[in-house]
Structures are given as C-alpha cells and as structure tokens.
Jmol script that loads the backbone (N, CA, C; Angstrom):
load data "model"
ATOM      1  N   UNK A   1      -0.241   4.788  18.701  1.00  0.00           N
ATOM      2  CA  UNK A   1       1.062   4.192  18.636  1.00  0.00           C
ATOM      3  C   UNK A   1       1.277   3.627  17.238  1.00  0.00           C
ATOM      4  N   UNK A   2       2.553   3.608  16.658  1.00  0.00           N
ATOM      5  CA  UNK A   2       2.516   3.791  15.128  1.00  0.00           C
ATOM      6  C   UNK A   2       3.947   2.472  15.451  1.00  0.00           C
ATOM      7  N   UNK A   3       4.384   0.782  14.564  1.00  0.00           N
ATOM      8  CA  UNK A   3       5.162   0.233  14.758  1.00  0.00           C
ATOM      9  C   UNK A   3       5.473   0.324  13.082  1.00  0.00           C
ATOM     10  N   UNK A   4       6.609   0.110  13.042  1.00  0.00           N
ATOM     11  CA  UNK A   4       7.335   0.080  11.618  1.00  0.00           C
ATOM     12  C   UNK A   4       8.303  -1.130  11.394  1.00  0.00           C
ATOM     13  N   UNK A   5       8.021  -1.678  10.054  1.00  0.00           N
ATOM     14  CA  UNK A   5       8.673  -2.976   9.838  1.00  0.00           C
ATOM     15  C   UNK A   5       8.855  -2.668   8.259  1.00  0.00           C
ATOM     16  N   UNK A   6      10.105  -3.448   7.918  1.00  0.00           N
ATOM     17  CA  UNK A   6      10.444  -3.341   6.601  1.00  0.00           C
ATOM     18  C   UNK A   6      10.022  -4.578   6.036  1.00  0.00           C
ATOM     19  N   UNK A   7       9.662  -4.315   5.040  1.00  0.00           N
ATOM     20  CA  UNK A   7       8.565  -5.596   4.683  1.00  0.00           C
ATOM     21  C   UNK A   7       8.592  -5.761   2.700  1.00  0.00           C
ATOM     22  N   UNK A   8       8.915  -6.956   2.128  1.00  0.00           N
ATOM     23  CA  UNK A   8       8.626  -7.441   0.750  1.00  0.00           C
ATOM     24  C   UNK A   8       7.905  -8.125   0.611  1.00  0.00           C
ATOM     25  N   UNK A   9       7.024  -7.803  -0.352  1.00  0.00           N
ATOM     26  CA  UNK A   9       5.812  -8.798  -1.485  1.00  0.00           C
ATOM     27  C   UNK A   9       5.504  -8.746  -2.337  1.00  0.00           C
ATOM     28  N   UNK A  10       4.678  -9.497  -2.562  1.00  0.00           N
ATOM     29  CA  UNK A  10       3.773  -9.450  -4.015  1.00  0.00           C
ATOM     30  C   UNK A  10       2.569  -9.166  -3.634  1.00  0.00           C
ATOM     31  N   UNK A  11       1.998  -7.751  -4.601  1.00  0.00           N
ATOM     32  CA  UNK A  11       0.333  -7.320  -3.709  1.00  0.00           C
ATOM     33  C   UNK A  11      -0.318  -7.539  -5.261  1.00  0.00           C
ATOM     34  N   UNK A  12      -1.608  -7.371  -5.111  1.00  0.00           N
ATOM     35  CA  UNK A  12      -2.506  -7.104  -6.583  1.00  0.00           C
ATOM     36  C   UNK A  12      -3.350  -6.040  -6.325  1.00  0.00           C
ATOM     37  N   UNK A  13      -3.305  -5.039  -6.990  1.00  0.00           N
ATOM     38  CA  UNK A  13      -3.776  -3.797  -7.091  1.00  0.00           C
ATOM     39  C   UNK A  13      -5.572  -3.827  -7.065  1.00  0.00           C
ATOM     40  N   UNK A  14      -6.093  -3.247  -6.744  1.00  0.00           N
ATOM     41  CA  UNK A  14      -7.314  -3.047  -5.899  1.00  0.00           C
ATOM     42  C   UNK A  14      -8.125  -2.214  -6.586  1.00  0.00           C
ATOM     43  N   UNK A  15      -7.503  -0.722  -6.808  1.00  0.00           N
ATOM     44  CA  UNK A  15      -8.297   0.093  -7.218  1.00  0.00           C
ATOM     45  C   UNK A  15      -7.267   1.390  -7.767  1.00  0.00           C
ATOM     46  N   UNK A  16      -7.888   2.376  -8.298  1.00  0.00           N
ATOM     47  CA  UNK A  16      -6.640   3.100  -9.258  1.00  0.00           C
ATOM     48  C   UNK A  16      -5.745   4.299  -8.460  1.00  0.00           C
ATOM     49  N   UNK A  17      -4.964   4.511  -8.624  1.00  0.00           N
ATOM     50  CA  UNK A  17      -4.393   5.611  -7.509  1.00  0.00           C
ATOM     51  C   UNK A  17      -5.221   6.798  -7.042  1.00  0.00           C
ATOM     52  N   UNK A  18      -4.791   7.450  -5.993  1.00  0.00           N
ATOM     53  CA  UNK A  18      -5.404   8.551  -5.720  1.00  0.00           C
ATOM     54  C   UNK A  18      -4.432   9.456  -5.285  1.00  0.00           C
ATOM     55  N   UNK A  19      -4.377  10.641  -6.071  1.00  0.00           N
ATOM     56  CA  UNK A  19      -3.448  11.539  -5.396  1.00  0.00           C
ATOM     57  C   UNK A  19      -3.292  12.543  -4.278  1.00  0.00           C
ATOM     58  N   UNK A  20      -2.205  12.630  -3.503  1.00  0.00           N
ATOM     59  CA  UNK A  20      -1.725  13.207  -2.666  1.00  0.00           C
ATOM     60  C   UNK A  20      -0.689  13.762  -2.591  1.00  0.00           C
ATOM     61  N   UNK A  21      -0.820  15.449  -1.598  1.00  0.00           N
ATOM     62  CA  UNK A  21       0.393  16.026  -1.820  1.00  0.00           C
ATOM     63  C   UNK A  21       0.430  16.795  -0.527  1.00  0.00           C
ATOM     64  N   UNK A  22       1.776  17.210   0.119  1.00  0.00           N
ATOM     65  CA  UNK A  22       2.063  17.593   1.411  1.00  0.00           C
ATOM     66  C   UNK A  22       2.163  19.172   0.944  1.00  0.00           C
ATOM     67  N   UNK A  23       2.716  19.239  -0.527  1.00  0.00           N
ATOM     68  CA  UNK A  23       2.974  20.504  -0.598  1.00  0.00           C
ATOM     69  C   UNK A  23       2.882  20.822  -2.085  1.00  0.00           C
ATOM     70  N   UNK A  24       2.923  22.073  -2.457  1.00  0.00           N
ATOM     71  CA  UNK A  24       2.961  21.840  -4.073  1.00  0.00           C
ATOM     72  C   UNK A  24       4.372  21.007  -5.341  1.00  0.00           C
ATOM     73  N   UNK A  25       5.632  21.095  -4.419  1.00  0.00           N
ATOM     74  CA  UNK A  25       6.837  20.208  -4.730  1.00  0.00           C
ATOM     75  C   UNK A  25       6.505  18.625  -4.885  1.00  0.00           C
ATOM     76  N   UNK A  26       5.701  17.844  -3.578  1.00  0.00           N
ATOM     77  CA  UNK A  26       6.148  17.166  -3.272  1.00  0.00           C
ATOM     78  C   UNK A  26       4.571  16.385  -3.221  1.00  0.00           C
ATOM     79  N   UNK A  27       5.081  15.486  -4.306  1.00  0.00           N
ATOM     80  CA  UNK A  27       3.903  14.779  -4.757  1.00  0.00           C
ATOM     81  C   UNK A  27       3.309  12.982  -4.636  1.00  0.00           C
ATOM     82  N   UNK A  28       2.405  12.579  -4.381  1.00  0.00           N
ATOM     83  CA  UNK A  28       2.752  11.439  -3.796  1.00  0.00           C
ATOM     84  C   UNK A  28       0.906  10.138  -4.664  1.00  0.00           C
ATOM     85  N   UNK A  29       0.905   9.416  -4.511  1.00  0.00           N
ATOM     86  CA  UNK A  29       0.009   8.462  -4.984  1.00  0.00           C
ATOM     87  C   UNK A  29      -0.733   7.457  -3.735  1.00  0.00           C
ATOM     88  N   UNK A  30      -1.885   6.928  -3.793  1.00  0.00           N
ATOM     89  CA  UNK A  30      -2.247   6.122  -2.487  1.00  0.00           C
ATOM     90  C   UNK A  30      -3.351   5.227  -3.041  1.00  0.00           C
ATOM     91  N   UNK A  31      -3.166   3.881  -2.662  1.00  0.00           N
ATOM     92  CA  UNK A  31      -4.565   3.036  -3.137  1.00  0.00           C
ATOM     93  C   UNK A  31      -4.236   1.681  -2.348  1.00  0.00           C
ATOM     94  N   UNK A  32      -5.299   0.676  -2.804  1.00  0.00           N
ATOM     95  CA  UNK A  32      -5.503   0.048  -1.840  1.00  0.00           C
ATOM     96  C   UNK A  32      -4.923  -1.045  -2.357  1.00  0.00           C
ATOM     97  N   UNK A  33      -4.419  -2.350  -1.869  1.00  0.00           N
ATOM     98  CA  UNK A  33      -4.039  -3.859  -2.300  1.00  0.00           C
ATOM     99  C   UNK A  33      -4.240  -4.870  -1.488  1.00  0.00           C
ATOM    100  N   UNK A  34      -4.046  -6.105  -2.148  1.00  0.00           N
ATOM    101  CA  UNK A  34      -4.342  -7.333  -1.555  1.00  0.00           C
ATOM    102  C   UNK A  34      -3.258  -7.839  -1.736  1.00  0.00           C
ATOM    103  N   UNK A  35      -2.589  -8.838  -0.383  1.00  0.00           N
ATOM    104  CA  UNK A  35      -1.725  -9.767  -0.614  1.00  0.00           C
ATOM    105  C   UNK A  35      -2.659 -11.188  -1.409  1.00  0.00           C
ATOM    106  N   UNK A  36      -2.372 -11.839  -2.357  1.00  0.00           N
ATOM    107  CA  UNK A  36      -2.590 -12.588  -2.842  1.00  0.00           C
ATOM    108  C   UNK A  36      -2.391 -14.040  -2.893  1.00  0.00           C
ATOM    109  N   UNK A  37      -1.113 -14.195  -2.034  1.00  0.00           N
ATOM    110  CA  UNK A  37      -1.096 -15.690  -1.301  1.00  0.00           C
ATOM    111  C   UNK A  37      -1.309 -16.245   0.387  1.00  0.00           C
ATOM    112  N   UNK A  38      -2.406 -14.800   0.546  1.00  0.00           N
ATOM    113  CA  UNK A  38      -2.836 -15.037   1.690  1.00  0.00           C
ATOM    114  C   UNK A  38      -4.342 -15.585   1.793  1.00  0.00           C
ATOM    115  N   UNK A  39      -5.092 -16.155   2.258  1.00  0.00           N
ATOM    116  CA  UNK A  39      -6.402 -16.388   1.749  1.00  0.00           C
ATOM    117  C   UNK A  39      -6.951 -15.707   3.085  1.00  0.00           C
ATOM    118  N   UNK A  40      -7.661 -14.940   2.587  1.00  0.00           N
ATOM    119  CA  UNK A  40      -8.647 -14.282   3.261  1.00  0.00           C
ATOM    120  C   UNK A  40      -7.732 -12.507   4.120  1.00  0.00           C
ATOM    121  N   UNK A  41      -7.136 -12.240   3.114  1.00  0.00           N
ATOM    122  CA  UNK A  41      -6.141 -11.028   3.657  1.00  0.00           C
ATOM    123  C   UNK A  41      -6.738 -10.046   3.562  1.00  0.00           C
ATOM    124  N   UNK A  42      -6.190  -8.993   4.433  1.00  0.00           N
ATOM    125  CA  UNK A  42      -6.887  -7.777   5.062  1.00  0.00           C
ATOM    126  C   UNK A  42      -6.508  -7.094   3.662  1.00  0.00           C
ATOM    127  N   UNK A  43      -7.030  -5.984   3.273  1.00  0.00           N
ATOM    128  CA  UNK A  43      -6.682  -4.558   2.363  1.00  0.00           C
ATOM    129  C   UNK A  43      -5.605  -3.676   3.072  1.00  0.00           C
ATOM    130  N   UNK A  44      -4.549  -3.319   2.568  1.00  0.00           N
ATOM    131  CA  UNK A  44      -3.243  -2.553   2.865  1.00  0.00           C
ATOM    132  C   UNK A  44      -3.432  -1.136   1.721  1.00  0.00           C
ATOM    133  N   UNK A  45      -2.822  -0.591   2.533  1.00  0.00           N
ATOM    134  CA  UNK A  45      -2.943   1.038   1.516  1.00  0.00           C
ATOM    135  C   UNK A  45      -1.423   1.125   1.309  1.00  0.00           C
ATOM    136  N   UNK A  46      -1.106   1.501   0.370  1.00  0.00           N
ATOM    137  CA  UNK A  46      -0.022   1.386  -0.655  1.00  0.00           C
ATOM    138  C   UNK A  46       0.196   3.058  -0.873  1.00  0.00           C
ATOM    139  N   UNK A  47       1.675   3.652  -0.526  1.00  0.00           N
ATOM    140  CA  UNK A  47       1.895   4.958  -0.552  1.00  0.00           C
ATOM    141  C   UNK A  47       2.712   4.818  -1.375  1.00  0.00           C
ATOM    142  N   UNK A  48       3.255   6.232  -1.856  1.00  0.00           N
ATOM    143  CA  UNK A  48       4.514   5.958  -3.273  1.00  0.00           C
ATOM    144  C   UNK A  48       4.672   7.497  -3.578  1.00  0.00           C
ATOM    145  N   UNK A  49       5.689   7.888  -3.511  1.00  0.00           N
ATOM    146  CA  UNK A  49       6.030   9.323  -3.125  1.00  0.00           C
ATOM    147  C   UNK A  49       7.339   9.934  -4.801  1.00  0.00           C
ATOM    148  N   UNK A  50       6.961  11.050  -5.069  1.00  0.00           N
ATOM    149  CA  UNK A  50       7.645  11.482  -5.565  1.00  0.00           C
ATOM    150  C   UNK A  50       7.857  10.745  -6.988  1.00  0.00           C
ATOM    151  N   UNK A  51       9.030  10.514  -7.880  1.00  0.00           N
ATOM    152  CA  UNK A  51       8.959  10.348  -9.170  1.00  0.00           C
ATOM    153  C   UNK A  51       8.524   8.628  -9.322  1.00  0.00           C
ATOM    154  N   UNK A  52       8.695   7.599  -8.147  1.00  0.00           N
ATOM    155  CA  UNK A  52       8.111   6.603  -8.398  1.00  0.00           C
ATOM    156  C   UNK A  52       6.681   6.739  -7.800  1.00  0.00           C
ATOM    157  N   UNK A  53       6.143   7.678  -7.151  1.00  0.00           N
ATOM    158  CA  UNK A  53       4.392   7.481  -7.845  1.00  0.00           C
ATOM    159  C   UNK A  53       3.738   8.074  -9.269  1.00  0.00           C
ATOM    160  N   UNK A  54       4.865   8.574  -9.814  1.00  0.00           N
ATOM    161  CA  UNK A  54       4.692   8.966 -11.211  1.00  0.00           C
ATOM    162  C   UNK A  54       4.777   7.887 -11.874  1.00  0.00           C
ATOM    163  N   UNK A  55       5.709   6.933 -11.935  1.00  0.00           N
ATOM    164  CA  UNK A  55       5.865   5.760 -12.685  1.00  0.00           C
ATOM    165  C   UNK A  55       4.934   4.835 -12.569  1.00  0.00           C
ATOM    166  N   UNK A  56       4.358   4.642 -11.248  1.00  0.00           N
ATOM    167  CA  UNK A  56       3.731   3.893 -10.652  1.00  0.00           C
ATOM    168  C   UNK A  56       2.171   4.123 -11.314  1.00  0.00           C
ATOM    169  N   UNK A  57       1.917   5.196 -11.389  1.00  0.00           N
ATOM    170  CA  UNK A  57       0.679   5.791 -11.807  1.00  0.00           C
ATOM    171  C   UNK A  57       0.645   5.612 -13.363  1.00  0.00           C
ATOM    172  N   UNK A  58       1.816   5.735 -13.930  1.00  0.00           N
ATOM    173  CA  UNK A  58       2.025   5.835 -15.590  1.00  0.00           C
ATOM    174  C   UNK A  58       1.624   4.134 -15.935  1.00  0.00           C
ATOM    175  N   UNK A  59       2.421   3.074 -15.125  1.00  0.00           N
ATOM    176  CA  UNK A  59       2.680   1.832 -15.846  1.00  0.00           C
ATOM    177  C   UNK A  59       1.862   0.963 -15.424  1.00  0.00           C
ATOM    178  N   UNK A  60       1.221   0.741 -14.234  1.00  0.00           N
ATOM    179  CA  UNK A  60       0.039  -0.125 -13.268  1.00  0.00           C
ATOM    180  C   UNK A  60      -1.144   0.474 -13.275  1.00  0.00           C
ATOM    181  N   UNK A  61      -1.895  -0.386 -13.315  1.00  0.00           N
ATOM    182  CA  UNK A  61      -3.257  -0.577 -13.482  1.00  0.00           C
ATOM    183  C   UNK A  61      -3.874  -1.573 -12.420  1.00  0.00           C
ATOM    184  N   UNK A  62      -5.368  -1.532 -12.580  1.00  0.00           N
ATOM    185  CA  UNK A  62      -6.021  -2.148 -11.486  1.00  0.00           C
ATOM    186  C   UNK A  62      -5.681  -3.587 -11.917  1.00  0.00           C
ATOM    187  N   UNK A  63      -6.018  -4.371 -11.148  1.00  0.00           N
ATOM    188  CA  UNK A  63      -5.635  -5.773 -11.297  1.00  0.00           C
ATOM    189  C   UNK A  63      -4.159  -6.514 -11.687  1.00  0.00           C
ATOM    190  N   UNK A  64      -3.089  -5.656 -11.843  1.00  0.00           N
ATOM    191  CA  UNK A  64      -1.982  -5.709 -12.193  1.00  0.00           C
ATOM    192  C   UNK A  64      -1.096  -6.550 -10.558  1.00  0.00           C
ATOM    193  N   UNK A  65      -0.447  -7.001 -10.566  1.00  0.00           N
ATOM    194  CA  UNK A  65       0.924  -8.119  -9.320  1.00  0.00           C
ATOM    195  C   UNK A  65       2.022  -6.942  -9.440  1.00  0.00           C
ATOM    196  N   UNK A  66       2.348  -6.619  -8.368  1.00  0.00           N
ATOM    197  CA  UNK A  66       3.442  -6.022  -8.281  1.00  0.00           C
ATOM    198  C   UNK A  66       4.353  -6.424  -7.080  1.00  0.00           C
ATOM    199  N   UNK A  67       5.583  -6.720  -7.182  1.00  0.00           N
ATOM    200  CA  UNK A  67       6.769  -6.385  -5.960  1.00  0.00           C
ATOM    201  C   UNK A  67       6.785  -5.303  -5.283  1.00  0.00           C
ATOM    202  N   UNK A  68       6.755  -5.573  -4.030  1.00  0.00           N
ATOM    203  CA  UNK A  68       7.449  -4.368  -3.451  1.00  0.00           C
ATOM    204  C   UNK A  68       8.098  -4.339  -2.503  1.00  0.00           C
ATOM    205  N   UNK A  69       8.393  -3.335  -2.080  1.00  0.00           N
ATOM    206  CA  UNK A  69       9.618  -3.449  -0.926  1.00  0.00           C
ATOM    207  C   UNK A  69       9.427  -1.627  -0.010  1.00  0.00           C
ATOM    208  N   UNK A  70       9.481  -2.003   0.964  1.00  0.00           N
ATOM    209  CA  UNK A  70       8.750  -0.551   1.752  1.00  0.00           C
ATOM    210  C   UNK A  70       8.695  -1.152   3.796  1.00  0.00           C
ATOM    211  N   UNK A  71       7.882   0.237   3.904  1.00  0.00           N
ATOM    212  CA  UNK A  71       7.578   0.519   5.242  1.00  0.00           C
ATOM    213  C   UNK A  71       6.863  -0.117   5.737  1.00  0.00           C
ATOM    214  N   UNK A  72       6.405  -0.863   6.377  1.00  0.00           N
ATOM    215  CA  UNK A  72       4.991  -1.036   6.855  1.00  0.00           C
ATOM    216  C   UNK A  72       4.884  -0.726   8.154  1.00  0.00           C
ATOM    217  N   UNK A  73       3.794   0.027   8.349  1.00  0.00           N
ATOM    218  CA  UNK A  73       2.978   0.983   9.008  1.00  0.00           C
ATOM    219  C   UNK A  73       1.577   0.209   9.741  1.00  0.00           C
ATOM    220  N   UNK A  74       1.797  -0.272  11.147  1.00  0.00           N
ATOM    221  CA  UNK A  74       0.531  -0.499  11.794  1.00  0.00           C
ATOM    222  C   UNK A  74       0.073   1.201  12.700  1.00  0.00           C
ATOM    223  N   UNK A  75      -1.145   1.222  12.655  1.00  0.00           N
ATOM    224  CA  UNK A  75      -1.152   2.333  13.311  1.00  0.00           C
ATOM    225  C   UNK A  75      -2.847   2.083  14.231  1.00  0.00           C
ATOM    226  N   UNK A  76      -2.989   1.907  15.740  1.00  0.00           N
ATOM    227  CA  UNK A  76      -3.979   1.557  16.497  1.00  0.00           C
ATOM    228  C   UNK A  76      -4.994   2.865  16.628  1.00  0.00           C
ATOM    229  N   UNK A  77      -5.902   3.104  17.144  1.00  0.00           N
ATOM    230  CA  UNK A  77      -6.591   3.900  17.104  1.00  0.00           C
ATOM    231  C   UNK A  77      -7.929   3.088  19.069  1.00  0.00           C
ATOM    232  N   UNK A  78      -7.990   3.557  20.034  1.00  0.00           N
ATOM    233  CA  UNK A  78      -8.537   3.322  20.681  1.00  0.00           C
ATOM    234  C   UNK A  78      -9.774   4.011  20.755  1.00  0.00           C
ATOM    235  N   UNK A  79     -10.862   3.579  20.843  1.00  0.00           N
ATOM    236  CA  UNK A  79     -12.175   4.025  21.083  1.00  0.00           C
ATOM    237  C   UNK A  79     -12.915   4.359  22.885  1.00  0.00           C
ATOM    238  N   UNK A  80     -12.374   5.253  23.941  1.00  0.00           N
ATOM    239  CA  UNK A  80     -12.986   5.232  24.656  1.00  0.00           C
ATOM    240  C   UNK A  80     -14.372   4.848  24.945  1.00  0.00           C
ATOM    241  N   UNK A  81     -15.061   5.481  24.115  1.00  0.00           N
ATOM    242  CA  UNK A  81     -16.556   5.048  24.107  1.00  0.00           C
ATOM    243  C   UNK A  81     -17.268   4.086  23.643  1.00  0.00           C
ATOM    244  N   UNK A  82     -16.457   3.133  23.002  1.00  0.00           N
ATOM    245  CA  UNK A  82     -16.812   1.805  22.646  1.00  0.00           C
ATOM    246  C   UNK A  82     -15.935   0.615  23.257  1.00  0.00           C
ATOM    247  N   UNK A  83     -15.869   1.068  24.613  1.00  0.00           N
ATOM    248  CA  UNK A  83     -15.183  -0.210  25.392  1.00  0.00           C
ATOM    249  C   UNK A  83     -13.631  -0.151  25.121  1.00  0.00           C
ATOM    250  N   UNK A  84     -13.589  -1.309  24.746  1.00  0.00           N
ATOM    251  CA  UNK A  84     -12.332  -2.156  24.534  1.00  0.00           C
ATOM    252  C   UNK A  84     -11.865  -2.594  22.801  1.00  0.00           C
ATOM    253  N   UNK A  85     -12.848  -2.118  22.226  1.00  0.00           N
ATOM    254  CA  UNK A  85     -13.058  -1.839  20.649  1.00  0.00           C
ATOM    255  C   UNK A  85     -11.725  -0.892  19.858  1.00  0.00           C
ATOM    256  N   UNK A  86     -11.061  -1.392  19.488  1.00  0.00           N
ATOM    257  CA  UNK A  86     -10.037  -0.643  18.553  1.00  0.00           C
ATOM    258  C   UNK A  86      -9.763  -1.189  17.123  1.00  0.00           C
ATOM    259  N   UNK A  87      -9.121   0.089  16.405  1.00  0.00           N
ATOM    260  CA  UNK A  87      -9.250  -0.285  14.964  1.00  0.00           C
ATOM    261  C   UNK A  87      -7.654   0.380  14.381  1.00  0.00           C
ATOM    262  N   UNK A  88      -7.176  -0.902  13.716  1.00  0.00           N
ATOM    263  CA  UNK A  88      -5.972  -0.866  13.164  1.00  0.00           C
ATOM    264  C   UNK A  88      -6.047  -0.507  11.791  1.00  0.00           C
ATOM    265  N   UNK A  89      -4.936   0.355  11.274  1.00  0.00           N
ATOM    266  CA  UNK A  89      -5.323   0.383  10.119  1.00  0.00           C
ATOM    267  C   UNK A  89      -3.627   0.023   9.089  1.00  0.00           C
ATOM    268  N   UNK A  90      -3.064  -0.369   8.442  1.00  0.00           N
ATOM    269  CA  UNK A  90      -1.934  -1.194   7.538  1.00  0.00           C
ATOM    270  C   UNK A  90      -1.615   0.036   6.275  1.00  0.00           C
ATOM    271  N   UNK A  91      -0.089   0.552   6.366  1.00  0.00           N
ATOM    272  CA  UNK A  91      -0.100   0.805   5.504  1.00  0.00           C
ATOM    273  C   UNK A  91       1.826   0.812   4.931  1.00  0.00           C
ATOM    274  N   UNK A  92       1.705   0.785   3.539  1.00  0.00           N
ATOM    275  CA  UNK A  92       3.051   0.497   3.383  1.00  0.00           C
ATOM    276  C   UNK A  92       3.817   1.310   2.530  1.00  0.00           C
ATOM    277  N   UNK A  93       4.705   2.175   2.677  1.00  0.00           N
ATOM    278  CA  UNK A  93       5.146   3.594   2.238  1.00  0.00           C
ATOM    279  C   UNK A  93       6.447   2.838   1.435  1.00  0.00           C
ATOM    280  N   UNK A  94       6.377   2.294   0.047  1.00  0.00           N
ATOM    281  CA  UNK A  94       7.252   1.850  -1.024  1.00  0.00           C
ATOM    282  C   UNK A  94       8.180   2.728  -1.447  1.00  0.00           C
ATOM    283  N   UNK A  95       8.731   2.330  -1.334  1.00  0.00           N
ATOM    284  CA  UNK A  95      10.663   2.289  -1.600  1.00  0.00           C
ATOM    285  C   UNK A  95      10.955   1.664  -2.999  1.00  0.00           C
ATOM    286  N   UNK A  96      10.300   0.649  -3.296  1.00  0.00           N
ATOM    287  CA  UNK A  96      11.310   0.007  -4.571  1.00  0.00           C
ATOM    288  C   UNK A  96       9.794  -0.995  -5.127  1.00  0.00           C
ATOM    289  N   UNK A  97       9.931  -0.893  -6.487  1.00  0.00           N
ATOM    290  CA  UNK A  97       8.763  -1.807  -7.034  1.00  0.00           C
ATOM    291  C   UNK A  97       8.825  -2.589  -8.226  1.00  0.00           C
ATOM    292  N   UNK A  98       8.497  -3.746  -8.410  1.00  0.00           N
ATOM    293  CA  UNK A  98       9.095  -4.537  -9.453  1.00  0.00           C
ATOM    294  C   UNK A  98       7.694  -5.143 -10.249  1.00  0.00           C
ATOM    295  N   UNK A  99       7.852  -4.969 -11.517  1.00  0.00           N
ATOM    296  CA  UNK A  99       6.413  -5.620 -11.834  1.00  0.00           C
ATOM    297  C   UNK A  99       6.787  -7.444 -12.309  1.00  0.00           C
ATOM    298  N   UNK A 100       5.609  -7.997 -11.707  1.00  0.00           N
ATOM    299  CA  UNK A 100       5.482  -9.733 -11.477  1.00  0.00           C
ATOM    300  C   UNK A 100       4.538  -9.647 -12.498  1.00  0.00           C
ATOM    301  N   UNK A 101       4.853 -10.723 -13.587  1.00  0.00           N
ATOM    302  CA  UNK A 101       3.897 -11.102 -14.413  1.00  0.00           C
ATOM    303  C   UNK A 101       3.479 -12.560 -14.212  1.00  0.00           C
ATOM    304  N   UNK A 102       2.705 -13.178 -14.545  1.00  0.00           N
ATOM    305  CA  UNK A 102       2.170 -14.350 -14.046  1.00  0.00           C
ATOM    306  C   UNK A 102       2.294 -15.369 -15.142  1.00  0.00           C
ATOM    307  N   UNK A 103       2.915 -16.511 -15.267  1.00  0.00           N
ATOM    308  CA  UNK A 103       3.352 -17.160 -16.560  1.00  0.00           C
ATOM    309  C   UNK A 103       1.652 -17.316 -16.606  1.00  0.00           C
ATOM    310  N   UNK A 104       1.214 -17.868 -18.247  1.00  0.00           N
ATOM    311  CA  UNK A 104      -0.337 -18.276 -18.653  1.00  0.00           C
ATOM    312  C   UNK A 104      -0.073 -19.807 -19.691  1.00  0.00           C
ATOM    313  N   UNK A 105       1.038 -20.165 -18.819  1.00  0.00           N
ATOM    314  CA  UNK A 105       1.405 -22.151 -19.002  1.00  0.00           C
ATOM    315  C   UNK A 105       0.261 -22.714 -18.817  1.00  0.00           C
TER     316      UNK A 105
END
end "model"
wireframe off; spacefill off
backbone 0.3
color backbone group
C-alpha cells in the first residue's frame, strides 16, 4: 500500500546522486537525505526527474541544505515469515527546489 502527501522542507544531502532511467528519453537522479531540524530523523530518498535532476546533479553537492517541495511516498512492505515485522520505506519525488544557505554570523 503506497500513501501520498505533498510535503515542503529543508533536507541536507547525504550522499551524491545516483542515476536512473525508465527509458532512454527519460532521465531521472536518486540519493539519500536528512531532515535536519529533526533530531534523530529517519533517511528519505530524494527523486528528481528530467531537466531538474540535471540541475540538481550540476549545482548540489554532498553536504549542501536544500528546499524542497514534492511527493512524499510511504510505501509498507509486510513480511509473512517474520510475524508481524514490516518495513517502511520514505520517499519524495521533487517538484520544485530552492537552495538554503546558512548565514556564518
């Protein structure tokens, strides 16, 4: 079962993109982030499709704050054979991205 929510933040980049593609047209970027004014927050995978995962890939870097604004994607996964044991996994398919710089006052 897959729930969808439209969702804005500020994430900090994790690790460097990885690419993905459905087809040879249609090209897309994926990596991992942290919300940063959460303490103790889960890792979210960060999607970005088409000419903004080009940008995205061109101008951000690891450790970089970014805005965003997107999908978010819970998606459950049940384990018959391990009981009552299930595993969620977070992901957020961006729409719009703004880079946050951090004043150094």
């Amino acid at each position: 079962m897959v729930d969808t929510n439209y969702i804005s933040s500020i994430v900090k980049i994790l690790e460097s993109p990885n690419k993905i593609s459905l087809n040879k047209t249609l090209l897309g970027i994926k990596f991992r982030v942290q919300f940063p004014q959460i303490q103790n927050s889960q890792v979210v995978h960060l999607i970005f499709w088409g000419n903004l995962a080009n940008d995205v890939s061109n101008y951000y870097q690891i450790n970089d704050y970014i805005m965003i604004e997107g999908y978010l994607s819970v998606s459950t996964k049940y384990f018959l054979n391990r009981g009552k044991q299930n595993s969620k996994k977070f992901e957020i398919t961006v729409l719009k991205v703004y880079p946050f710089l951090l004043s150094s006052n």
